[in-house]
PAZAPA-4460 file (N, C-alpha, C; in steps of 0.05 Angstrom, whole numbers, plus 32768, in hexadecimal, padded with zeros to 4 digits):
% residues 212
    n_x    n_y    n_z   ca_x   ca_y   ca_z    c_x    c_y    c_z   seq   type   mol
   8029   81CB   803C   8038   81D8   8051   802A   81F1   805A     1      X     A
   8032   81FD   8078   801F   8213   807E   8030   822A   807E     2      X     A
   8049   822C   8077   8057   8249   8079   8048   8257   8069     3      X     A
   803D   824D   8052   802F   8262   8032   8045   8274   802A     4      X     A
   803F   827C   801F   804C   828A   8006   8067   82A1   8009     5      X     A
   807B   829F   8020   8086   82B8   8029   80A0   82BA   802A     6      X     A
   80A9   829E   801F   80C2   829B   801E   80D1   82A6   7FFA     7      X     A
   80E9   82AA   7FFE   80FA   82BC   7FDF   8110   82B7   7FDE     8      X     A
   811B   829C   7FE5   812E   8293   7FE6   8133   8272   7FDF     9      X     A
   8141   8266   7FD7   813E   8244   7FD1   815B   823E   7FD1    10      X     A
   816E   8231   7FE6   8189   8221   7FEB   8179   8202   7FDF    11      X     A
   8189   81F7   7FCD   8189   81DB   7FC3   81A2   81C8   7FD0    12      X     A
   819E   81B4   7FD1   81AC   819F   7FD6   81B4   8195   7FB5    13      X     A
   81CC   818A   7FC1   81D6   8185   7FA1   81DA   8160   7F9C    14      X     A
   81E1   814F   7FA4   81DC   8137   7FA6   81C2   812F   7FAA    15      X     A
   81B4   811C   7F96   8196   8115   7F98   8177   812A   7F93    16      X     A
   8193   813D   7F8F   8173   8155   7F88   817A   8163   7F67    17      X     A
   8196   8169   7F6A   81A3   816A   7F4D   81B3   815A   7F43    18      X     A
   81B1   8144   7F47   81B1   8130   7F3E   81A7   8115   7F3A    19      X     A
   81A7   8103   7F31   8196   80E1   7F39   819B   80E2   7F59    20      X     A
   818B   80D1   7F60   818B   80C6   7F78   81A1   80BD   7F82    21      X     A
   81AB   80CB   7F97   81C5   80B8   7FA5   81C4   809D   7FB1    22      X     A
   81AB   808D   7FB6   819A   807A   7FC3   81A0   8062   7FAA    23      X     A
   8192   806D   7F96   8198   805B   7F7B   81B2   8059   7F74    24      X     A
   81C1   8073   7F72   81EC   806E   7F6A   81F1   8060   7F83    25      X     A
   81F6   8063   7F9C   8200   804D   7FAA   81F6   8032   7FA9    26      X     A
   81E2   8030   7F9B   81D5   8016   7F9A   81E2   8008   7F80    27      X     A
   81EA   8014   7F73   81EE   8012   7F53   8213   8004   7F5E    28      X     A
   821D   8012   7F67   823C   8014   7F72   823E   7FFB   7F7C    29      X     A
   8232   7FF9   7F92   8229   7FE1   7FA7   822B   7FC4   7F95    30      X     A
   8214   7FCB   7F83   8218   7FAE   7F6E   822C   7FA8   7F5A    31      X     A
   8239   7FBE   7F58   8250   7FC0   7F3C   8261   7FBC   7F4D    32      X     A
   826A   7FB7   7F66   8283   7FB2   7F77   827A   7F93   7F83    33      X     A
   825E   7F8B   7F7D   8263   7F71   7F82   8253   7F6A   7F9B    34      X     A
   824C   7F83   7FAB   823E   7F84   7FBE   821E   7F85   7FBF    35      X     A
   8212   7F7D   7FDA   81F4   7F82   7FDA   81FA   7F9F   7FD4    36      X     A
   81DA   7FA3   7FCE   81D6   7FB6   7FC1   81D2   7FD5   7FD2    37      X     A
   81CE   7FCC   7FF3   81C6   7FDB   8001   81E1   7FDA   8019    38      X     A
   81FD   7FD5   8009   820D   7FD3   8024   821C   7FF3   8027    39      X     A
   8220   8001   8011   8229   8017   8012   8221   8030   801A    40      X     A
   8206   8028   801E   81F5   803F   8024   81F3   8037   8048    41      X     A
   81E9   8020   8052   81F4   8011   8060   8206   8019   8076    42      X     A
   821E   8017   8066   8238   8021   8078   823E   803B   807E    43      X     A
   8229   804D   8068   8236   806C   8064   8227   8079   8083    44      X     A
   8216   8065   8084   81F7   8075   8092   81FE   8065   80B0    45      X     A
   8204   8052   80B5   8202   803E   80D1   821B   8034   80D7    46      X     A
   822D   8039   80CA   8245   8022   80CF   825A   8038   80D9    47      X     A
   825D   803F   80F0   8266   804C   810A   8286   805C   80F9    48      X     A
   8294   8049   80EB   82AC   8054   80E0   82A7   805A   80C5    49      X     A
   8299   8050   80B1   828F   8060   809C   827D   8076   8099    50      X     A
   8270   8078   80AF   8266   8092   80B0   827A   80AF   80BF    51      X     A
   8286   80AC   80D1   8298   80B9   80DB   82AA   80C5   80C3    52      X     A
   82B2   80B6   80B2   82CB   80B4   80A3   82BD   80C9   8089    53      X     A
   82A3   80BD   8080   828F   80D7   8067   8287   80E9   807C    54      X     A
   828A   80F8   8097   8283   810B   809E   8298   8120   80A3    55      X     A
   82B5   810A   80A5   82CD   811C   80A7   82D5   812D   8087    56      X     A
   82D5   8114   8074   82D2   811A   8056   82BD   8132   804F    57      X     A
   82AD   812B   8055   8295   8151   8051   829C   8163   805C    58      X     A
   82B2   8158   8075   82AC   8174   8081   82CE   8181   8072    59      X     A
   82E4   8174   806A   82F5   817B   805F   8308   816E   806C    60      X     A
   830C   8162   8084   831F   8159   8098   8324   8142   8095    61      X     A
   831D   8136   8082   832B   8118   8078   832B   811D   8059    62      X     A
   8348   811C   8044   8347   8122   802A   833E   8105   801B    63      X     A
   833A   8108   8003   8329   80F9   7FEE   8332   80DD   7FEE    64      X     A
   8354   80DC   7FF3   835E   80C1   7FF5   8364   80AE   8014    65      X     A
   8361   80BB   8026   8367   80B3   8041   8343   80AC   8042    66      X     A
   8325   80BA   8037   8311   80B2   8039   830A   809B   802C    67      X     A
   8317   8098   800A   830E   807F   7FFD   8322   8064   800E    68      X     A
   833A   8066   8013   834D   8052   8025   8338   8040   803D    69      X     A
   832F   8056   804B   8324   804F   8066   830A   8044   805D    70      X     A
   82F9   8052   8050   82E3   8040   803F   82E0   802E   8032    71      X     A
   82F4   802B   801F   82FE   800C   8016   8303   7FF1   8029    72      X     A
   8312   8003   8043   8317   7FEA   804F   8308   7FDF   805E    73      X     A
   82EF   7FEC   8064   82D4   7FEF   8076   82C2   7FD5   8062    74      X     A
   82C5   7FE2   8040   82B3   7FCB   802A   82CA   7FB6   8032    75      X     A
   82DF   7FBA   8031   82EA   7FA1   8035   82E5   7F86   804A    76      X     A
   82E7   7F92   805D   82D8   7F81   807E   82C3   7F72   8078    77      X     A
   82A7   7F86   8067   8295   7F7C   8061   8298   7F6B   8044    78      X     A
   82A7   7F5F   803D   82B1   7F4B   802B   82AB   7F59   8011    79      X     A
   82B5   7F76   800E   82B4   7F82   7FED   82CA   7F84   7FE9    80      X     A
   82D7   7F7D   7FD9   82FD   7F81   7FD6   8300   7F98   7FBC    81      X     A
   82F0   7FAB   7FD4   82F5   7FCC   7FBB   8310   7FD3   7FAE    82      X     A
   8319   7FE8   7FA4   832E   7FE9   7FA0   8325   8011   7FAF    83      X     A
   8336   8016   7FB8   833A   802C   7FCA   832F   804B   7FB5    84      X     A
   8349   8049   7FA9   8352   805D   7F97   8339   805F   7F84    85      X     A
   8335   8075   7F81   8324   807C   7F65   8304   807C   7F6F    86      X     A
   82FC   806F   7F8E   82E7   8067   7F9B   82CF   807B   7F91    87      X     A
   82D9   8097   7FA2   82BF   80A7   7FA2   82C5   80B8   7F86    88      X     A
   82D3   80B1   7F6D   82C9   80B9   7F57   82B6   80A5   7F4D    89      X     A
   82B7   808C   7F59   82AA   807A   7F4E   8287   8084   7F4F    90      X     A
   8285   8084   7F6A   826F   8096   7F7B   8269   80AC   7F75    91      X     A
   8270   80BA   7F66   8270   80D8   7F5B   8262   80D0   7F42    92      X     A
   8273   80C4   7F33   8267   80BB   7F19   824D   80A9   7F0A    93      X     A
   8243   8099   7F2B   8229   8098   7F29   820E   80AC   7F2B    94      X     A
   8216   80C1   7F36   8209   80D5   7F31   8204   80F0   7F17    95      X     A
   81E5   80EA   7F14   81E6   80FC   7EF7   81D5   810F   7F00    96      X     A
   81E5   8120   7EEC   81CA   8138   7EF2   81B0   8138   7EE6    97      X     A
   8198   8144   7EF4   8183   814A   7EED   8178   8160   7EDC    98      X     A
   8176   8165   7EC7   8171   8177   7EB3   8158   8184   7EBB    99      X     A
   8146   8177   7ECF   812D   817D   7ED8   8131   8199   7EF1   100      X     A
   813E   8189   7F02   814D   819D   7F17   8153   81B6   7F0B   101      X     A
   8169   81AE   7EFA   817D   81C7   7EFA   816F   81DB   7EEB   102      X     A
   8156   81D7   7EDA   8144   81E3   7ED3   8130   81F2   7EE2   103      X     A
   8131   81DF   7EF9   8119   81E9   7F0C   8130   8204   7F1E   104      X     A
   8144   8201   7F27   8162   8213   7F31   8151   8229   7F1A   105      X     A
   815B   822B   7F03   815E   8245   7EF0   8144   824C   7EEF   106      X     A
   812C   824A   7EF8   8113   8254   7EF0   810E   826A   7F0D   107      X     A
   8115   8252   7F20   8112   8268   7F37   8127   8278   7F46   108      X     A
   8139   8276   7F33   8147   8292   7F32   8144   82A9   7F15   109      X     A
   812C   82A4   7F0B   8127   82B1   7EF7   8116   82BD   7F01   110      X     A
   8102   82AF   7F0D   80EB   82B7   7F1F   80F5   82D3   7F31   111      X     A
   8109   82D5   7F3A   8119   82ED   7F50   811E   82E3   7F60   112      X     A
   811A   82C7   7F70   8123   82BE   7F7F   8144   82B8   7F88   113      X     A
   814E   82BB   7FA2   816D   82AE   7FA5   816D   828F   7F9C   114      X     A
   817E   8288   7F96   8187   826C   7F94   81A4   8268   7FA1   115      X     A
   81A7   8250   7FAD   81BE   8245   7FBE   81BE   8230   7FBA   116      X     A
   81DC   8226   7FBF   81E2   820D   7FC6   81E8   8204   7FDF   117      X     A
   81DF   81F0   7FEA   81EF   81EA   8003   81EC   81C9   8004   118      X     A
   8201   81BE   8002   8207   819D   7FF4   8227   819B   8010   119      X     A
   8220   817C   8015   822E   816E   8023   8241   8169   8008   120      X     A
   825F   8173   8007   8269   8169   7FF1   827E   8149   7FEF   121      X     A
   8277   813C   7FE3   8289   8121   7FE1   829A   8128   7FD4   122      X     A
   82B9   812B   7FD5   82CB   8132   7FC3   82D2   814A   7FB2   123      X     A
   82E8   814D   7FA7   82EB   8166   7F9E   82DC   816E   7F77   124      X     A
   82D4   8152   7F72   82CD   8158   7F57   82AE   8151   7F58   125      X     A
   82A9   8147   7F71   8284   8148   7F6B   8271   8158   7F59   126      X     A
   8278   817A   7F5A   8271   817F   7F44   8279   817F   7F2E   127      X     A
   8285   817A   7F21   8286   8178   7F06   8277   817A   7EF4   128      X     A
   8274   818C   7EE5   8265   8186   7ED0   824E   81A1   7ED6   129      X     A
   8252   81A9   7EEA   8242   81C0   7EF5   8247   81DD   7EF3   130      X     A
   823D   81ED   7EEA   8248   8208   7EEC   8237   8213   7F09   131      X     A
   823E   8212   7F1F   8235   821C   7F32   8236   8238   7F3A   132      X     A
   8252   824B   7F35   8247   8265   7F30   8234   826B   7F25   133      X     A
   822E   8261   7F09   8218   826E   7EFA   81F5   8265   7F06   134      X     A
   81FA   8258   7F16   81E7   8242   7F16   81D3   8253   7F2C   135      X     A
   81E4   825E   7F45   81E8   8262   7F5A   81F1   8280   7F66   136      X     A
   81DB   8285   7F6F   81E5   829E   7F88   81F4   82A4   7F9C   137      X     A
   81F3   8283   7FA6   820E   828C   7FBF   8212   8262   7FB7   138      X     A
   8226   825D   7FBB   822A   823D   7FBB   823B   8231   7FE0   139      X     A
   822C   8223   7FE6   8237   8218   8001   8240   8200   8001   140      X     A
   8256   81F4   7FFC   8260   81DD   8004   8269   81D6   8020   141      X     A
   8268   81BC   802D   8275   81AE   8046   8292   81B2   8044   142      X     A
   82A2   81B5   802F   82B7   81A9   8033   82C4   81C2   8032   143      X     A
   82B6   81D9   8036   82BE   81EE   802E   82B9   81FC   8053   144      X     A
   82AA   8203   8054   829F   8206   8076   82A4   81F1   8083   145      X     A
   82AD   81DB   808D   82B6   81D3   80A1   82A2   81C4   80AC   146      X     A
   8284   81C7   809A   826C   81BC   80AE   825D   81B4   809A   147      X     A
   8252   819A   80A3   8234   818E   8090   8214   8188   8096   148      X     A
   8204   8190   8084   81EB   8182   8092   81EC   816F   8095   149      X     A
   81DD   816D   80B8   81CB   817A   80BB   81D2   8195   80D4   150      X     A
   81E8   8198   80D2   81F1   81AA   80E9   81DC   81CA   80E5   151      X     A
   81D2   81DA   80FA   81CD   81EA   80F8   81E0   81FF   80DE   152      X     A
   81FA   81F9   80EF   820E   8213   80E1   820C   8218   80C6   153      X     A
   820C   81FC   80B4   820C   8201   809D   81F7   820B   8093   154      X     A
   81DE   8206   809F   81C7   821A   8091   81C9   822F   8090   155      X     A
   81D7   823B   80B2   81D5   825A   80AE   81F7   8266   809B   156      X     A
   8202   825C   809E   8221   8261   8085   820A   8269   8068   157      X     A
   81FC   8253   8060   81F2   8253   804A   81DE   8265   804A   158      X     A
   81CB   8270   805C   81BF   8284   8057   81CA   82A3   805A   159      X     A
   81DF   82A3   806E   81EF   82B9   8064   81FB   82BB   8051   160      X     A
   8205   82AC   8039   8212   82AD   8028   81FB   82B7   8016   161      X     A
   81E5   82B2   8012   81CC   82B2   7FFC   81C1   82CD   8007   162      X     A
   81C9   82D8   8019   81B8   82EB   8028   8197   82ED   802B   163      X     A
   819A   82D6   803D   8178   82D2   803B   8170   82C7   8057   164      X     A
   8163   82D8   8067   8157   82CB   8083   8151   82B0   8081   165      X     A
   8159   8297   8091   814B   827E   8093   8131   8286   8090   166      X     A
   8120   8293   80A1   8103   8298   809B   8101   82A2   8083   167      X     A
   810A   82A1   806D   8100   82AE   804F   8113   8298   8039   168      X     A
   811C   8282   8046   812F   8267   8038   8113   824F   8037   169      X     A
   8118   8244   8021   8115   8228   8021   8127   8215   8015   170      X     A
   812E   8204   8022   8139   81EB   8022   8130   81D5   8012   171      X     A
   813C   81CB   7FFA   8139   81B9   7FED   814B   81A5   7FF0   172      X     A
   8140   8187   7FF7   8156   8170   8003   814B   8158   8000   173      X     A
   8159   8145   7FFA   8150   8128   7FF5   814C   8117   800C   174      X     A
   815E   8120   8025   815E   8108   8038   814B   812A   805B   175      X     A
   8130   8119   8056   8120   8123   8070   8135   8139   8087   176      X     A
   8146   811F   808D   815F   812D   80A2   8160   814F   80A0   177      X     A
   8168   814B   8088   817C   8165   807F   815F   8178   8084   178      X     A
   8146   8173   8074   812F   8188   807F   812D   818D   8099   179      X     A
   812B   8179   80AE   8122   8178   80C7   813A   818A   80D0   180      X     A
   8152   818B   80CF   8163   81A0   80E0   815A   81BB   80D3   181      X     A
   815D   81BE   80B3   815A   81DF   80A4   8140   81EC   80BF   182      X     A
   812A   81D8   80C7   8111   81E1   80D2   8116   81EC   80E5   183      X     A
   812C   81E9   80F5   8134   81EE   810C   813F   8204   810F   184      X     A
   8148   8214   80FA   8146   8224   8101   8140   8241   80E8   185      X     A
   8127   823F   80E5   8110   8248   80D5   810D   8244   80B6   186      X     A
   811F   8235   80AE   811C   8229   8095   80FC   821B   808C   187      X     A
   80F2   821F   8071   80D8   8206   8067   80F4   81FC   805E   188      X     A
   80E2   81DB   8057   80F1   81C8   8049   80DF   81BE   8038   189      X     A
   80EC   81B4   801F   80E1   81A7   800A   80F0   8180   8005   190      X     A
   80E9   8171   8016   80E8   815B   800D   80F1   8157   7FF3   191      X     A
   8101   8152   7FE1   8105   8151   7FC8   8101   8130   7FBE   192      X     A
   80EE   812D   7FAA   80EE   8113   7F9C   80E9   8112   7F84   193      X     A
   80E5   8129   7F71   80E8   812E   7F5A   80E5   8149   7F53   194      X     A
   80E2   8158   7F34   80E9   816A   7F34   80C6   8179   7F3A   195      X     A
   80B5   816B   7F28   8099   8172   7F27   8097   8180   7F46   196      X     A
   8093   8168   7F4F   8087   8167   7F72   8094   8182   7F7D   197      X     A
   80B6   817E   7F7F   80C6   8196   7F87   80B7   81AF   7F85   198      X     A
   80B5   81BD   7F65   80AD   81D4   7F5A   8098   81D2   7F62   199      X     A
   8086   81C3   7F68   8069   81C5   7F74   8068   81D8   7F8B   200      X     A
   807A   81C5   7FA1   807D   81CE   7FB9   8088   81E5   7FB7   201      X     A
   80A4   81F1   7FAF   80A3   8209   7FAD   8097   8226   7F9F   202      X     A
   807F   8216   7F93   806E   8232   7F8C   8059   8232   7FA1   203      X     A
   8058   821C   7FB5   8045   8229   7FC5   8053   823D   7FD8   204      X     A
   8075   823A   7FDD   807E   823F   7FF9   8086   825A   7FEB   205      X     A
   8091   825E   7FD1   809D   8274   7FD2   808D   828C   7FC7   206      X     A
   8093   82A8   7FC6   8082   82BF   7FC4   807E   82BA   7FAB   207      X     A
   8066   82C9   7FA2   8062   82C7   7F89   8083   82D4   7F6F   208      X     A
   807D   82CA   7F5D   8093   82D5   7F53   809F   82F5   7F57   209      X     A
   80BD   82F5   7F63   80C9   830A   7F6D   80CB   831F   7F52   210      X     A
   80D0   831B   7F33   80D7   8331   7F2A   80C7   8341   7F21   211      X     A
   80D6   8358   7F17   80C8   837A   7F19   80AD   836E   7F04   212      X     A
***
């Protein structure tokens, strides 16, 4: 990347970057419900009323059970005879955390760097298992602001919360999208596909280590 070295700040994505792959748990879901393997991901991403319905759910304006209902009945159409209830714990629970990540989180905020969250949230127990105060300098959820990536707003919510100019943030994210908007408005982005590669990329982008 050509920004070099000037950024002192790092917002993480929390699905697929601190955790397994969301790509692989819906795929995992998909077959344990009986389905191709690629229909859930599928419907989340292209299928006009399942996507509408996980963007109202992120953003807070559809609650946990009116989202799994309408989603169920969507696998249903497509001949999955889900059962509604319990859906997106199901989906929650295919996700594990990365011990790699959350290691790579605590180093470069040891380093002096800010650390953030800013995660599209699925549900009210997605984290679990997470101590995000401790984890975290400022934490940004969707369901909390009203707004999800890839919307401008939530970048800048999240960089005011971290107190850190987009031009001095980088962005760590699993799905391209979510980089391509942060860019827009002066965010770097880090592609996320493992932890190595990650920490790579951000020792080139960020200042040398911040403390005294």
């Amino acid at each position: 990347m050509s920004e070099g070295r000037t950024r002192n700040a790092v917002l993480f994505d929390f699905g697929g970057v601190l955790t397994s792959s969301v790509v692989a748990a819906f795929e995992e879901l998909s077959a344990e419900l009986g389905a191709e393997r690629r229909l859930l991901l599928r419907l989340l991403s292209k299928d006009e009323e399942s996507s509408a319905l996980l963007v109202a759910h992120e953003e807070g304006r559809v609650g946990e059970r009116e989202f799994e209902d309408g989603f169920a009945a969507r696998l249903r159409a497509h001949g999955v005879p889900a059962v509604g209830e319990g859906l997106v714990g199901r989906m929650q629970a295919q996700l594990r955390p990365d011990p790699d990540m959350i290691a790579l989180v605590a180093k470069v905020r040891a380093d002096g760097h800010r650390v953030g969250l800013l995660s599209n949230s699925l549900g009210d127990n997605c984290y679990e298992g997470f101590d995000l105060p401790a984890m975290f300098d400022a934490v940004t959820v969707s369901r909390e602001i009203g707004v999800r990536k890839p919307s401008r707003r939530a970048y800048a919510i999240a960089c005011e919360r971290l107190g850190a100019r987009p031009e001095d943030t980088v962005m760590v994210d699993d799905l391209e999208q979510n980089i391509t908007a942060a860019h827009r408005i002066g965010i770097a982005g880090v592609v996320h596909r493992d932890a190595a590669t990650t920490a790579a990329a951000l020792a080139r982008l960020l200042v040398p280590s911040a403390t005294p």
